[in-house]
N, C-alpha and C positions, 0 to 999 in steps of 0.2 A: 702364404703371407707375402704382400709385396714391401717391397723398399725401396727406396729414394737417398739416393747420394746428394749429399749438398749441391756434388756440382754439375746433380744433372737439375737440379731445383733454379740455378743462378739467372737461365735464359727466363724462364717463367715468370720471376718475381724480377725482372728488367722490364717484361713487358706490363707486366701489374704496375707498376712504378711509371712507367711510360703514362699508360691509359691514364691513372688518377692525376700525373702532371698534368695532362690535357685539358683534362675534365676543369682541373683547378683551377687551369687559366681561362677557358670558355667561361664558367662560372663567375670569376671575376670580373671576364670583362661584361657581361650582361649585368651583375650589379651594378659595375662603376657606371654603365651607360642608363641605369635607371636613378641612379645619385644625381646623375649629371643633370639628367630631366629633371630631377624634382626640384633641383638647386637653379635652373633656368623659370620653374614657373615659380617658386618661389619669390624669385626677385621679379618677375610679372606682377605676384599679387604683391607685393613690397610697395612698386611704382603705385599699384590701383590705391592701394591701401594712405600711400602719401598723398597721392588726389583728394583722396575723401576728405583726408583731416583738412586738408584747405580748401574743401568748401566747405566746415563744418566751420573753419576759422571764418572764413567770409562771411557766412552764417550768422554767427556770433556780432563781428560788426557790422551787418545788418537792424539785429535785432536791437543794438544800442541806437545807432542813425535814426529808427523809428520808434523808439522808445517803449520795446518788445519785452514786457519781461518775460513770458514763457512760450515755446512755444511748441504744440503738440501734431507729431504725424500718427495718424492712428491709421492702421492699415492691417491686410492679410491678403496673402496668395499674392502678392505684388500688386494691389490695388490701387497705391497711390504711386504716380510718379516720381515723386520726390524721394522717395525711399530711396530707385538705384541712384541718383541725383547725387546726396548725399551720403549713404550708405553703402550699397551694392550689395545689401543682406538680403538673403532671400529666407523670410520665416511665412509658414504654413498658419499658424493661429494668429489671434491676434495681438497686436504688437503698436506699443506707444513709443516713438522714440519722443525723447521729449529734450530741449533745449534752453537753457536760460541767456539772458543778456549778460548776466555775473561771468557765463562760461562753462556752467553745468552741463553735463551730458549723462542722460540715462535712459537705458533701453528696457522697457517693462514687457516680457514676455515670457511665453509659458514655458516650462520645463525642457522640452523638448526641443525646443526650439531657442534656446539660451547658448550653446556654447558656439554659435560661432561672430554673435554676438558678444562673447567673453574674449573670445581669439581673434576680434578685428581689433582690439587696444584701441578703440575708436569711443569707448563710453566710460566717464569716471567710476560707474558700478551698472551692472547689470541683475535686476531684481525679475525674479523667478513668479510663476504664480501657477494655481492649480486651479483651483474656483474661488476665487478671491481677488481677480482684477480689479471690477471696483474700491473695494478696498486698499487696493493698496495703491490704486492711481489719486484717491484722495490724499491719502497718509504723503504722497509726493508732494501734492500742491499744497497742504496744508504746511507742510516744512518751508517749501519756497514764497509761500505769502506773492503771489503774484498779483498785481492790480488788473491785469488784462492778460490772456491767454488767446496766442494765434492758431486757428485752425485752417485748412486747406482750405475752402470753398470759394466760389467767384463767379461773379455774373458773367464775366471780360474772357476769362483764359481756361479753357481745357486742364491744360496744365498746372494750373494754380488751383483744382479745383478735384483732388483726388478724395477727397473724403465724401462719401455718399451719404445721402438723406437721411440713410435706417441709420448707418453710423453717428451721424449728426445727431441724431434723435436719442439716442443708445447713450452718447454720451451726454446729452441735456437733461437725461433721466437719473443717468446714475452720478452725477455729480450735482444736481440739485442748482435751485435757484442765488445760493453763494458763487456758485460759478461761472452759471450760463449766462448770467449778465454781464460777464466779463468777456466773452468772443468777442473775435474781431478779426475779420480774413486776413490771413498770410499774404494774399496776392502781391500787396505793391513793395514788400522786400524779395518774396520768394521769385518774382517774375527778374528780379535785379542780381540774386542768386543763380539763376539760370544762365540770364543773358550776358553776363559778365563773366568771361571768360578765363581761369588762372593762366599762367604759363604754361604750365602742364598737358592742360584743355588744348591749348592753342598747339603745342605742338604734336597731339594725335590728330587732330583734325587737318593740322597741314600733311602729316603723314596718308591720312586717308587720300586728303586730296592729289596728294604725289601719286595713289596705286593708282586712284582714278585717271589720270590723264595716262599713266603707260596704257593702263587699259584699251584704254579710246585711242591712242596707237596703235597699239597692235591688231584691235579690230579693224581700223581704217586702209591695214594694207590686204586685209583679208574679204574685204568689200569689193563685190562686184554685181553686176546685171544680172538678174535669174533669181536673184535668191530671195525667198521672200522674208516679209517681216519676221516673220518665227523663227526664221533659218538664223538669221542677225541677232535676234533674241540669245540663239544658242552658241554662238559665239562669243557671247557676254560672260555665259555661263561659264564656259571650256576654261576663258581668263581668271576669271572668278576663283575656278578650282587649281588653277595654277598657282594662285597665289595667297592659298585657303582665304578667304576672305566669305563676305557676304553681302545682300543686297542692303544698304541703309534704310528703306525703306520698310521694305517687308522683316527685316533681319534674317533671312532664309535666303538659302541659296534659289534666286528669284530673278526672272529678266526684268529687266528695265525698258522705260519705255520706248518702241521702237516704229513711226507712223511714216508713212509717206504718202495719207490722206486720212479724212478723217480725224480732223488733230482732239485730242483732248486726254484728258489721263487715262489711257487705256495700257491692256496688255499689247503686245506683238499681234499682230492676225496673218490668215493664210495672201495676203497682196503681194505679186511677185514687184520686185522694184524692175523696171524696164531704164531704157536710155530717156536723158529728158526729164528721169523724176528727181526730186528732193527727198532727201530721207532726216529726219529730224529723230535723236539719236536722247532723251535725258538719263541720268545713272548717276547714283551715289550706291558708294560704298560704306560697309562700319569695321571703322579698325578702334580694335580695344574698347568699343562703346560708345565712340564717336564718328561721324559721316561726313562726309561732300554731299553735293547736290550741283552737279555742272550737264550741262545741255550743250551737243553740238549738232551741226548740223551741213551737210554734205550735197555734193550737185555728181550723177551721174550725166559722162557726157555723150551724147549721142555722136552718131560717126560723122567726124571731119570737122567735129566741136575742141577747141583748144579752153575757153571761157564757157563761164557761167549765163546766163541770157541777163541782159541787163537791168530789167525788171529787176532779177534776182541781185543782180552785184549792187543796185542803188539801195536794195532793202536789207541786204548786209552791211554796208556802210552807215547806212542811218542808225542801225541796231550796233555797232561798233561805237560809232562816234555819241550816244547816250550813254552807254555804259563807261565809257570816257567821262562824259560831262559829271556823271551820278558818283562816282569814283573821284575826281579833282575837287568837286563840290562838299563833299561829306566830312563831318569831323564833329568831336564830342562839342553839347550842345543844341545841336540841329535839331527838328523833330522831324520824324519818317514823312510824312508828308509833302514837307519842303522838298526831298530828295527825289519824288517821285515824281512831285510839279516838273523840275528839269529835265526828267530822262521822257517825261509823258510830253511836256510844250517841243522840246526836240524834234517829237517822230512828227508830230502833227504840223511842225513846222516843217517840216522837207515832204511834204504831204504824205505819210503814212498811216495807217490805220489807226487808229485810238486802243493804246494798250486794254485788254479785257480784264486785266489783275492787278494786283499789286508789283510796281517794277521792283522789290526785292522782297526777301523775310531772311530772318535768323536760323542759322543752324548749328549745331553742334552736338545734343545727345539724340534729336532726331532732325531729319528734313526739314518739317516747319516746327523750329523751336521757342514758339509763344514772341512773347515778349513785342518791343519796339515795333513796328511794322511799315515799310519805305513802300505803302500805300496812297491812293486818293483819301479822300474826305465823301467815300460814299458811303450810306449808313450799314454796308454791307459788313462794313473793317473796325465798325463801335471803334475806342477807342483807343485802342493799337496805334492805328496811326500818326497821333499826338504823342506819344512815348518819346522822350529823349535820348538820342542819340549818346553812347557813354565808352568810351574806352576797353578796347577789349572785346566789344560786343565783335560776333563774326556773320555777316550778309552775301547770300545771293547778291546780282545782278543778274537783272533776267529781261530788259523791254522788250515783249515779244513783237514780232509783226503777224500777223493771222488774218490770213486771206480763204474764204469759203473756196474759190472757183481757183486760185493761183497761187504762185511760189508764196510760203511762208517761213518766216526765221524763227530761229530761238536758237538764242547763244545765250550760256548763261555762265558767270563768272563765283567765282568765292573770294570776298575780301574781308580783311580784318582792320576795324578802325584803330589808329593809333592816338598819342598823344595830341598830336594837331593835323592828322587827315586819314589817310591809309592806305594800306597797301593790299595788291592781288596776293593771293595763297595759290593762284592758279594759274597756269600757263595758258596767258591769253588764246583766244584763235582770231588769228591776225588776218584771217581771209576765207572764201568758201574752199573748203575741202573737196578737191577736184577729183572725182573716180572715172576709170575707164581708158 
């Protein structure tokens, strides 16, 4: 039989003692650094979560302005836009949020898809269903007594226009003709919804707009001859991942577009850029759900070239000095139209090509974000272009010049209209961007 003296036990149970301190503290600190994460995205969803309610507030005084008393987004799988707009819920079945002018808010969804619903504090009550939708989306309205009920649909705007035909239909059936005669499109508060920008809005979009231009820094000193479109493309990327971010566009980690012939919305291709060429550079990024959309554009210079060739510098200038004029010109009131006249008679005055597009659009939850539109008056633009200029809204500038056979610009800028005009979000480009 063996035996064990206390004091030969003492070194053994130091080192037991030892270990489990260790443990203890490793343990800890791996929890406290998962506390730490979860109390960092927490106040993430906190921020998103105060976004919502004020556009559900804005919402609300919308719905009085136009004398809305209800009004219905009926969606599933993220079908309508408006949902992340206003919500940021993502339910799998189907789902009525629904809205009063009074100030009601109620989210009618199925079982399954109820609690996080329940957990955004974003709905006065959330009511449940199993096979009983129609029923109980009547049993709503008939409590609310609404004279007119707004649904998504619209001749005008993609965006204003999330509700589909079988849905449309689905709901003209099963609420009967007490109801259906009361529709009337969401479009001309929800486009005002949109394009009207909170504080909030405006300061993630200036944040975007901030990654954007370091971005397009640090690309510009990594620019050189040889490398073709794609190679540029994947420099976008490398930044991108640096600063986890995404493409606003595609929302995926995605190049943006990168041409130095061939201009049009394209991906990168295999064209090596040589001495001599132009490379025209557009990218937006999405921070926290909101984008930039800025365009530059650069002069490779061939040996013993100090400048840009003056074709090029006259058609920089012209494209600087409209987006000056559309800029000093703008402010609530105006309709897009009149803004595009200025930046469009500009170029055509200093003899430049006749812009192909609209010299601006809105952006903010995407690229082209509906609404207002600082177009011509071609029938291409319906009625966008008559849209009123209003406070808060946030625009591209963009007068491109596009030449088939020679150098072409595009500078494009992100401004936010203020009280009485507005201001850049974007750090001008004050001249061609010189490589080599």
């Amino acid at each position: 039989m063996i035996q064990f003296s206390a004091r030969g036990l003492a070194p053994f149970w130091e080192i037991i003692c030892f270990v489990a301190e260790t443990l203890y503290q490793k343990v800890w600190q791996v929890l406290n650094f998962h506390l730490t994460l979860q109390n960092v995205l927490t106040e993430g969803e906190k921020s998103m979560n105060e976004l919502y309610k004020s556009k559900i507030s804005q919402a609300v005084k919308y719905l009085n302005e136009f004398d809305i008393d209800s009004w219905i987004i009926f969606s599933s799988e993220g079908s309508d836009p408006a949902v992340q707009l206003l919500t940021g819920i993502n339910t799998v079945g189907r789902t009525c949020f629904i809205f009063t002018k009074s100030g009601e808010r109620y989210a009618l969804c199925s079982v399954i898809d109820a609690q996080e619903s329940e957990e955004s504090g974003l709905f006065d009550e959330v009511i449940t269903y199993r096979n009983d939708l129609p029923e109980k989306l009547n049993l709503i309205l008939d409590a609310i007594k609404p004279k007119n009920i707004a649904l998504n649909y619209s001749l005008n705007d993609n965006l204003c226009d999330g509700l589909t035909v079988g849905r449309y239909r689905w709901l003209s059936k099963i609420l009967g003709e007490k109801y259906k005669s009361r529709f009337v499109s969401s479009e001309p508060f929800l486009k005002k919804i949109r394009s009207i920008k909170t504080p909030a809005e405006i300061e993630k979009i200036k944040k975007a707009v901030d990654i954007t231009i370091e971005i397009y820094e640090s690309v510009f000193k990594q620019l050189r001859a040889g490398l073709s479109e794609y190679e540029v493309g994947q420099i976008f990327i490398e930044e991108m991942k640096k600063r986890n971010v995404v493409s606003g566009v595609t929302k995926k980690l995605t190049m943006p577009i990168v041409m130095k012939e061939r201009i049009a919305h394209r991906a990168p291709g295999p064209a090596k850029i040589e001495p001599g060429d132009y490379l025209i550079m557009d990218f937006s990024v999405d921070y926290e759900g909101y984008v930039s959309d800025i365009a530059r554009t650069v002069y490779f210079l061939r040996e013993g070239e100090t400048r840009a060739p003056k074709l090029m510098e006259n058609s920089f200038k012209a494209a600087y000095d409209a987006i000056t004029k559309a800029k000093e010109a703008i402010k609530p009131g105006m309709k897009g139209y009149e803004i595009d006249k200025i930046a469009r008679q500009h170029l055509l005055d200093c003899g430049m090509p006749e812009i192909t597009h609209a010299t601006g659009h809105q952006i903010g939850r995407l690229t082209h974000d509906g609404g207002t539109l600082l177009g011509p008056e071609w029938e291409r633009y319906g009625t966008d272009v008559y849209g009123t200029i209003e406070e808060n809204m946030v625009f591209t500038l963009e007068p491109t010049i596009l030449r088939d056979d020679d150098y072409s610009i595009l500078v494009e800028e992100n401004i936010v209209v203020t009280k009485d005009g507005a201001e850049f979000l974007s750090k001008r480009q004050e001249e061609i961007i010189l490589i080599g």
